[in-house]
N, C-alpha and C positions, 0 to 999 in steps of 0.2 A: 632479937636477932632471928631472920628466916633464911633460913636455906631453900636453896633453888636447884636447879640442874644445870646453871653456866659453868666455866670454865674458873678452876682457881690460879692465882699467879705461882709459877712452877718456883722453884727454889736459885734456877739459876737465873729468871727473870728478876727473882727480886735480889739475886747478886750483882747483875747489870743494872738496876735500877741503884741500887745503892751508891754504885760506883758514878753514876750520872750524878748522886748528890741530892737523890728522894728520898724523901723518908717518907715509909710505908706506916699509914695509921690503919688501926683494927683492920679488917678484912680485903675493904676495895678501895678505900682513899688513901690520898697519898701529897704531900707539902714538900715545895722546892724553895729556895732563897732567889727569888727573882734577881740577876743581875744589877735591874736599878736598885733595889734595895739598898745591895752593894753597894753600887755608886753612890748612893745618899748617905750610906754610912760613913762613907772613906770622903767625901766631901769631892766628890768627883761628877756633880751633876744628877739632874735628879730623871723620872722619868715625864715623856711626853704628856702623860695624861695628869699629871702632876698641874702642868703648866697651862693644861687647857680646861681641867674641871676643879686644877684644888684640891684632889687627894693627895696622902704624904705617902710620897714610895716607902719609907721606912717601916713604915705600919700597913703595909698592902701585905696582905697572905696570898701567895700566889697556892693553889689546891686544886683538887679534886677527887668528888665523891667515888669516882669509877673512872679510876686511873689508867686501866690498859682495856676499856670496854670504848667501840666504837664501831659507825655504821662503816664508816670513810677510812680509804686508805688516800691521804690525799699529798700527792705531788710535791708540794710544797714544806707539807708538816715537818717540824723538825724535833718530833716526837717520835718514841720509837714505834711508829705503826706495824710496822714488819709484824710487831708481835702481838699485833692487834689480837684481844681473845672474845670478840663477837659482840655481841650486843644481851646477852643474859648474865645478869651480875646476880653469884654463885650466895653473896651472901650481902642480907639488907642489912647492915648495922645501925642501930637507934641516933637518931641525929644528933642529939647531947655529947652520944661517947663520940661520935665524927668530931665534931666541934672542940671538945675535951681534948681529946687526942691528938689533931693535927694541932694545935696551941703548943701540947706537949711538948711536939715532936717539934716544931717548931722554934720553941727556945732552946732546945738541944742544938740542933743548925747552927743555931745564933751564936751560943757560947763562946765559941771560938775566937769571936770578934774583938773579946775586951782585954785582952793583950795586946791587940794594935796601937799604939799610939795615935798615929793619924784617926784614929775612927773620933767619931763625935760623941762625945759620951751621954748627952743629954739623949739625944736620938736612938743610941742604943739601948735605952731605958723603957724609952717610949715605944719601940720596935719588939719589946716581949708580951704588948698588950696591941694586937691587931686590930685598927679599927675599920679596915677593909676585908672582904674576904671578894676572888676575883677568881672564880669558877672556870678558870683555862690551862692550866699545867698541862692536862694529856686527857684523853678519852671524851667520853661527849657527856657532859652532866645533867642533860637531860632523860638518861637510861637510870636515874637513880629513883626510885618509884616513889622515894618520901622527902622529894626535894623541896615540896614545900610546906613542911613541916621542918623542914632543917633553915630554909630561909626566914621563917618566922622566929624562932629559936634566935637567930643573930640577930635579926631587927630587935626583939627583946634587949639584948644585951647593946646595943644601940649601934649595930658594925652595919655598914654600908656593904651590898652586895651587889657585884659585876658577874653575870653571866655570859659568858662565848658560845653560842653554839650553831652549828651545824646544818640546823634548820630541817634537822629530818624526822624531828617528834612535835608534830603541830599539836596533838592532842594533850601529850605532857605540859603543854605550853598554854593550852585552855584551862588544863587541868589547875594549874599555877592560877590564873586567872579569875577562875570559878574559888578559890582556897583565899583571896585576896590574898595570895604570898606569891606575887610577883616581884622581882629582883629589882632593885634601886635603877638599873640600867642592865637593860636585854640587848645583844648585839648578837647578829644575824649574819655570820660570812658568806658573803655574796662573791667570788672568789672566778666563776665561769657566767657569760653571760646569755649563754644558749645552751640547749639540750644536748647536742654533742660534745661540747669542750668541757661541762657540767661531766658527761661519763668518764671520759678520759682522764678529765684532771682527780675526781674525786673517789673514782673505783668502788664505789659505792655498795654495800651485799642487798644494800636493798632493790626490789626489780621496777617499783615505782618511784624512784628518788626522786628526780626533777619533778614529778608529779605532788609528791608531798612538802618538796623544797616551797614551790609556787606554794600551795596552802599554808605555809607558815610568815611568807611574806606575806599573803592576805590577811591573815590572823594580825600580823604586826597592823596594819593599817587600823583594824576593831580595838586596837589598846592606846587610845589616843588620849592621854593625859592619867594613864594607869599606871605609867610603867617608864624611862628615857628610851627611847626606841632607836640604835643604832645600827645603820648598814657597816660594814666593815670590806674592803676591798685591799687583797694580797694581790701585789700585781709581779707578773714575769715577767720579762723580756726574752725575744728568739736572741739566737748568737748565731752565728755563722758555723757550725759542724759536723760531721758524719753523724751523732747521735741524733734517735728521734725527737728526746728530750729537749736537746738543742734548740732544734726549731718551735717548739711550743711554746705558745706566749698567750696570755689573756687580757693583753694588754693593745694589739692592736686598733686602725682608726675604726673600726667595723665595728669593735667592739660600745664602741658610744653609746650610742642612739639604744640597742639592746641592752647594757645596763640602767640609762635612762628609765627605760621603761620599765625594769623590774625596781627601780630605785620609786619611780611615782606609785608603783605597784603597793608597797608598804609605808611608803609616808613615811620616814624615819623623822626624828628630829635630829638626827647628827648623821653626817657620812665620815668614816674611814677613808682615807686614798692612800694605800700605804705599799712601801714597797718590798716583796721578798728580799727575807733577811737569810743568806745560808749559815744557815748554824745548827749544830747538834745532826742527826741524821739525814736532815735534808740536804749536806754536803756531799753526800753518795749520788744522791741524785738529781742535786742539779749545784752547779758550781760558783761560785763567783761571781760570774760573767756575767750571768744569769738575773743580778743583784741590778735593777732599776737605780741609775744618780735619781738625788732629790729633784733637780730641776728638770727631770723628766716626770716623775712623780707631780712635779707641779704645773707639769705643761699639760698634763695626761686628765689633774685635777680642773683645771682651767677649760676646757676643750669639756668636759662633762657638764661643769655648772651652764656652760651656752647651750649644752642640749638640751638639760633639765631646765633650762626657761625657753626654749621653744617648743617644748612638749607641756607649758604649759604650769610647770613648778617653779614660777617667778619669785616666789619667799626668798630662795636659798641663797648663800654669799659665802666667800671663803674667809671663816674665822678666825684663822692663824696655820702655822705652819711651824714645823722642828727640823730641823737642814739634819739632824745628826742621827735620828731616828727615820730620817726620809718619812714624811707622813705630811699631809692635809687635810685641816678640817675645815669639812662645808657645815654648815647648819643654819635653818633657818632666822636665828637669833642667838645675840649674846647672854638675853634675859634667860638666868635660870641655868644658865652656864655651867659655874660654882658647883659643888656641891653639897649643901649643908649638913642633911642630914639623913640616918638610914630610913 
């Protein structure tokens, strides 16, 4: 374990945290019971990614190594950024005890479930041995300096890794690269699709963001057959309001052609089209309204793959779709789809 000079989680953060339903492991990571989980336990539908690569939401760990550590305060997040504590995480804890301990903490969560009647009871067996770990809870898990020694560490134990991030640590992501402990599947939110709506939407502390964002989409491009390479797109809708918030959308027709080309920029094998969901803190600021229907989601998705084959990226096709989770996926191919293995 080293100690740094970041900021540690104050006593009432990790009281509001608790109360959101985190559980805080060792120093800076931290484990939530994802929703669908839920739903797959209570037999209430499973999640979208479920249906499109074959993981089992029951056994997804939803985590993170540096739970309230991040560059982005971003618009949409329904995390609690307000309380964002920077980007120096105060303490590096050994990647076994991370792994150890959100497990731990984990079937702790869990417990509670096998009083239910309705729950599944095979599934909630299967649900206290994680064979997913999906690096998006809160914070950016690329600020954790021994992430890829902590991703090797699961591979071992044979757990499939999903990473979300931010796209503001190209280097960390080389790093990864150079360590051959790149994550099962890297996804990239691409969320603004110019240099303006990029600062506004993301408030970013860093002063070259869109500049490092762009070198990590290029980075994705150099990891072609390394790594599942996904763009990821949160979309808004303006509303009709007095607020500034209102009007702000990144979802406009202008917006096309400018995602296109940061979309061929990195070459993804899978694109996101998904729509802002308001839940958790991003109900403060932005509301409901705000919330893209699917059939716009897929009208919005439709309208991109014609750009992306006029600019030239004729592979891509729309591989399925979830009315309930509002989301579409593009991807070049069905092959390889699945997911087999870590």
């Amino acid at each position: 374990m080293n100690k740094s000079k970041g900021k540690d989680i104050s006593d009432s953060l990790k009281k509001d945290l608790s109360k959101k339903h985190y559980a805080l492991a060792g120093s800076t990571s931290a484990v939530q019971i994802c929703n669908w989980t839920k739903n797959s336990l209570n037999k209430k539908g499973v999640c979208w990614k479920e249906k499109f690569y074959g993981i089992q939401s029951h056994r997804c760990c939803q985590m993170s190594p540096c739970v309230m550590w991040c560059e982005n305060k971003c618009l949409h997040c329904w995390r609690p950024i307000e309380d964002n504590l920077g980007t120096d995480i105060p303490v590096i804890d050994d990647p076994k005890k991370i792994i150890e301990e959100i497990i731990k903490q984990r079937i702790k969560l869990l417990n509670g479930f096998g009083g239910n009647e309705r729950i599944n009871k095979k599934r909630l067996k299967e649900s206290l041995e994680p064979n997913l770990f999906t690096f998006s809870l809160s914070g950016e898990p690329t600020l954790y300096p021994r992430l890829g020694e902590l991703i090797k560490e699961l591979r071992k134990r044979k757990i499939v890794t999903f990473i979300v991030t931010n796209g503001q640590n190209s280097q960390a992501i080389k790093k990864l690269e150079k360590e051959k402990a790149l994550p099962t599947q890297l996804t990239v939110s691409l969320n603004a699709p110019n240099e303006k709506l990029f600062t506004i939407w993301h408030r970013s502390s860093k002063p070259a963001a869109w500049k490092e964002f762009n070198k990590t989409l290029e980075l994705l491009k150099e990891l072609k057959n390394k790594t599942r390479k996904v763009i990821r797109l949160t979309l808004v809708k303006s509303i009709q309001g007095k607020n500034l918030l209102d009007k702000i959308s990144n979802m406009g027709e202008e917006t096309i052609s400018e995602y296109a080309h940061l979309i061929k920029k990195a070459d993804p094998d899978f694109i996101h089209v998904k729509a802002f969901m308001s839940l958790g803190y991003s109900r403060e600021r932005m509301g409901y309204e705000k919330m893209p229907e699917h059939y716009e989601i897929k009208r919005f998705a439709e309208k991109l793959l014609q750009e992306l084959k006029s600019q030239g990226s004729k592979e891509y096709k729309i591989l399925g779709d979830e009315k309930r989770s509002r989301v579409v996926l593009i991807g070049k191919s069905r092959r390889g789809l699945k997911i087999k293995k870590a």
